[in-house]
C-alpha positions in Angstrom: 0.0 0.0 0.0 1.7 3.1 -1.1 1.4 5.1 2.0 2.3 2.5 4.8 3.9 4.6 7.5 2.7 8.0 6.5 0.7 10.4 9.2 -2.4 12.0 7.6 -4.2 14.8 9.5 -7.6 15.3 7.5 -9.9 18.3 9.1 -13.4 17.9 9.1 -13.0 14.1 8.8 -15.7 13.2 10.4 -18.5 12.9 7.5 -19.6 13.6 4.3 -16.2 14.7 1.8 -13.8 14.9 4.5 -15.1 11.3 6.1 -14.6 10.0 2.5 -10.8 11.2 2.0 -10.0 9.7 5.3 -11.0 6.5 4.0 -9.0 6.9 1.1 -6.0 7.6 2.9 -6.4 4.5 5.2 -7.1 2.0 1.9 -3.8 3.4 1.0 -2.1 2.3 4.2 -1.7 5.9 6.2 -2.3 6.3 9.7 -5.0 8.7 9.7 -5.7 11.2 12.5 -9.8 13.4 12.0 -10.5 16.3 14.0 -13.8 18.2 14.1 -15.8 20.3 16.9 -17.8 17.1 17.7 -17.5 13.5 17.2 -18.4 11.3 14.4 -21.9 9.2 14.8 -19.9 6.3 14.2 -15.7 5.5 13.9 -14.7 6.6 10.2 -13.3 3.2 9.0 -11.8 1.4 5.4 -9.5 -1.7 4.5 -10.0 -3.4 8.2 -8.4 0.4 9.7 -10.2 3.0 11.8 -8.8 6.9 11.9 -8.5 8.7 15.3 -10.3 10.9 16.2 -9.8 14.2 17.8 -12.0 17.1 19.1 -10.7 20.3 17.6 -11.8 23.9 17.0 -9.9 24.9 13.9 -10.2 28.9 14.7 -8.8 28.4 18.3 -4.8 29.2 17.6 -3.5 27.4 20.7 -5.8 24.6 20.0 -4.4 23.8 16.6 -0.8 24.5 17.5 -1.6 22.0 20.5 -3.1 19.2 18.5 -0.7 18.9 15.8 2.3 18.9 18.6 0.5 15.9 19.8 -0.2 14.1 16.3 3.6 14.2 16.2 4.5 13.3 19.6 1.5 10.8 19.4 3.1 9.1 15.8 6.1 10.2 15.7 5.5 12.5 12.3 3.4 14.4 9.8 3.2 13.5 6.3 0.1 15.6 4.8 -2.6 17.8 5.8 -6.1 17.7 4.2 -7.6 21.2 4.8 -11.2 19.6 4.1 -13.4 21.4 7.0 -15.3 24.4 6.0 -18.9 25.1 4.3 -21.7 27.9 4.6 -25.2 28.3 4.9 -27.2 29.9 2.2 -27.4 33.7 2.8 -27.6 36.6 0.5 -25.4 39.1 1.3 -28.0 41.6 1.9 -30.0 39.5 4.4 -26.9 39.1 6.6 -24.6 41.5 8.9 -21.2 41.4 7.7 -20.1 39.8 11.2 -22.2 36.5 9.9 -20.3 36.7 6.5 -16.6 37.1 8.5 -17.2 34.1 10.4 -17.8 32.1 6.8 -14.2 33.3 5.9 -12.7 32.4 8.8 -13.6 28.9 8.8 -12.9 28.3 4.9 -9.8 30.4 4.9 -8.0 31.6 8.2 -8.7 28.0 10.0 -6.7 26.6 6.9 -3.8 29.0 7.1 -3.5 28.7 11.2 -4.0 24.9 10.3 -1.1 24.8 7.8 0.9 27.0 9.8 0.8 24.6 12.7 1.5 22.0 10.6 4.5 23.3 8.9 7.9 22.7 10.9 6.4 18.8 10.7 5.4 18.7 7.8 8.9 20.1 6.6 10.7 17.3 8.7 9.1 14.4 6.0 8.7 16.4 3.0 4.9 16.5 2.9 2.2 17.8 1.5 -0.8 20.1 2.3 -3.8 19.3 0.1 -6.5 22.3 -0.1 -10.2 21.6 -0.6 -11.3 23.9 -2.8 -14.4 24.6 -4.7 -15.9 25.7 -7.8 -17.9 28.4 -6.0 -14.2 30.4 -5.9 -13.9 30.4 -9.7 -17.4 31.4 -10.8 -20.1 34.0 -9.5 -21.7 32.2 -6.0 -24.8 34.2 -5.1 -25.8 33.3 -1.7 -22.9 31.9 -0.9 -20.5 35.0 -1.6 -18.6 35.0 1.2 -17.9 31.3 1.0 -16.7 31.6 -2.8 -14.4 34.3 -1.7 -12.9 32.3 0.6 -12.5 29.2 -1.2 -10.9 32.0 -4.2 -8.5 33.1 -1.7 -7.5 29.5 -0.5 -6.5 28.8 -3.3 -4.2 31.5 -4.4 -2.8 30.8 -0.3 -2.0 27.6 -1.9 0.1 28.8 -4.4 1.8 31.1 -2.7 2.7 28.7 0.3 4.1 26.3 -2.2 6.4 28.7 -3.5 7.1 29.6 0.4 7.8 26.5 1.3 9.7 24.9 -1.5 11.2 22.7 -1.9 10.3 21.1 1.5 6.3 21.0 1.7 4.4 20.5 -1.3 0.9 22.7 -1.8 -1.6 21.7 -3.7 -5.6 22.3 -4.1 -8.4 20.2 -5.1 -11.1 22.1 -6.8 -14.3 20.8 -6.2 -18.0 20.5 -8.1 -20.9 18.9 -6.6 -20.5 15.9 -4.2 -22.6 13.4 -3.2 -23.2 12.8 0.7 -25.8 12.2 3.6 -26.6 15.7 3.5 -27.4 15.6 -0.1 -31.3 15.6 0.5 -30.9 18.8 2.1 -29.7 20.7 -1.5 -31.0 18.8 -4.0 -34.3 16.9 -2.9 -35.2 13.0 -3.1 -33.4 10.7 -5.4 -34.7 12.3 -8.5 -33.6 15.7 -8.0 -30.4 14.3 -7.2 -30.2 12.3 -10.7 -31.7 15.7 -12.2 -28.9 17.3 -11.1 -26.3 15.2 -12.1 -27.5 14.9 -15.0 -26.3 18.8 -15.9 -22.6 17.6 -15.1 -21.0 16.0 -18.2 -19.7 13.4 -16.7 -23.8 12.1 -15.6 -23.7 12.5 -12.4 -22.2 14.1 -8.6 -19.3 12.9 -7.6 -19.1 10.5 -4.4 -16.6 11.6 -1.8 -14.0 8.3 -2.6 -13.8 10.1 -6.3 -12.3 13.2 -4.1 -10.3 11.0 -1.9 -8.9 9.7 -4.6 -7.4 12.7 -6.0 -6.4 13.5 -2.3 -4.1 10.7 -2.2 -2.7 10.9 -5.5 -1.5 14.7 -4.3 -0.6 13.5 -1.1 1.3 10.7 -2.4 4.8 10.2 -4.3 3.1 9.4 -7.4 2.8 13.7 -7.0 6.0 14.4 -6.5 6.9 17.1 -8.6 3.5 18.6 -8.4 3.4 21.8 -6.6 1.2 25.1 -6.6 -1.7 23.3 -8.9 -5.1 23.3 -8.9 -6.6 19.7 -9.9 -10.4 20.1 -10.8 -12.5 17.3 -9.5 -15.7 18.4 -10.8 -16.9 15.8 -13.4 -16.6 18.3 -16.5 -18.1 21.4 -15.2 -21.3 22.7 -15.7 -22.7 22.5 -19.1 -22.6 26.3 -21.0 -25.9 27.8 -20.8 -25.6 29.3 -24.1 -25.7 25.7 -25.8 -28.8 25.3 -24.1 -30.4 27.6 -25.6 -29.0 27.1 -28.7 -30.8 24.3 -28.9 -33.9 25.7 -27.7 -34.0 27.9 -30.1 -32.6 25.6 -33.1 -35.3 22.9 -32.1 -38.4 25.7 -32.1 -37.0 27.1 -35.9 -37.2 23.6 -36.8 -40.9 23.0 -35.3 -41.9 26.4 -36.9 -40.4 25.1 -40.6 -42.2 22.2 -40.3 
């Protein structure tokens, strides 16, 4: 397994994306270490392994600095950091107080710097790697979820610049994500239909499931990566499909009705 021996920390580890990149790591031999405000309903487990879990509020400094001193003392080293935790609630910008909007930026862009900062002087003892979860919402207009875009824009020019920083001992990288799949799914896009609706609009037929972002994760994270630094890996399935071929076709299939 091509990452016997390596220490993974993986924030927001617990479910959903973040539970599924820790299970990638641990099919790929790691010792993997999860840390979220509260505990997972259930141990996050793969290949016969379970990853440990640890209670951890990513905007308390002292907190951070304490836990990964203690992933280290507890294994012995840090190979990669997964900056997965983050997310947003749906708000217009207008029907929030810019205090509400700050606290979106904090947790999907200062909790990964402070993270990665922590994580550095180990991280630069093995040669590792900080993976980024990014998303689409920072490359592309994000109404209702501005603030969230912004940060996720932001984490990933952080990216690059830490991987020129830190060269040539800590690689950077980001995933950029599209949709995913997970338990919460329901909660965006409806029953099982309006799920298939709407991956149908991705080219690739249909969300991706958090192993497809694991996946990538460990590829990053892993040798196989070596000399990939400062880049931004899309994970998205395609994209989203232009709207102006949509109504292209809209409009080609009604001047062929009206010929007819």
């Amino acid at each position: 397994m091509e990452l016997n021996g390596r220490v993974v920390v993986v924030t927001g580890g617990t479910r959903g994306v973040g539970a599924g990149i820790a299970r990638s790591f641990l099919a790929a031999g790691a010792e993997v270490v999860v840390c979220a405000r509260r505990p997972p309903e259930e141990p996050v487990t793969a290949a016969g392994r379970t990853a440990v879990f640890t209670a951890l509020d990513l905007r308390d400094p002292a907190a951070v600095q304490e836990f990964f001193a203690s992933v280290a003392a507890r294994h012995g080293r840090l190979d990669a950091l997964v900056n997965n935790a983050g997310g947003t609630p749906y708000r217009l910008l207008g029907e929030g107080e810019a205090e509400r909007h700050a606290r979106v930026v904090e947790l999907n862009l200062i909790a990964p710097m402070t993270a990665s900062l922590a994580a550095h002087p180990w991280l630069r003892e093995t040669r590792g790697s900080i993976v980024m979860i990014g998303s689409v919402s920072g490359t592309r207009p994000s109404p209702g979820t501005a603030a969230y875009g912004a940060a996720k824009a932001g984490l990933e020019n952080l990216a690059r610049s830490m991987a020129v920083e830190w060269a040539p001992e800590v690689r950077v990288n980001s995933l950029v994500l599209g949709m995913v799949r997970t338990e919460l799914s329901h909660l965006h896009y409806g029953d099982e239909s309006g799920i298939a609706a709407v991956g149908a609009t991705v080219p690739l037929g249909r969300l991706a499931e958090p192993s497809d972002v694991g996946e990538a994760a460990v590829f990053l994270a892993s040798d196989r990566a070596g000399y990939v630094s400062g880049a931004s890996l899309l994970v998205h399935g395609g994209g989203e499909r232009p709207a102006f071929l949509d109504a292209a076709t809209a409009n080609k299939s009604y001047k062929s009705n009206k010929e007819s």
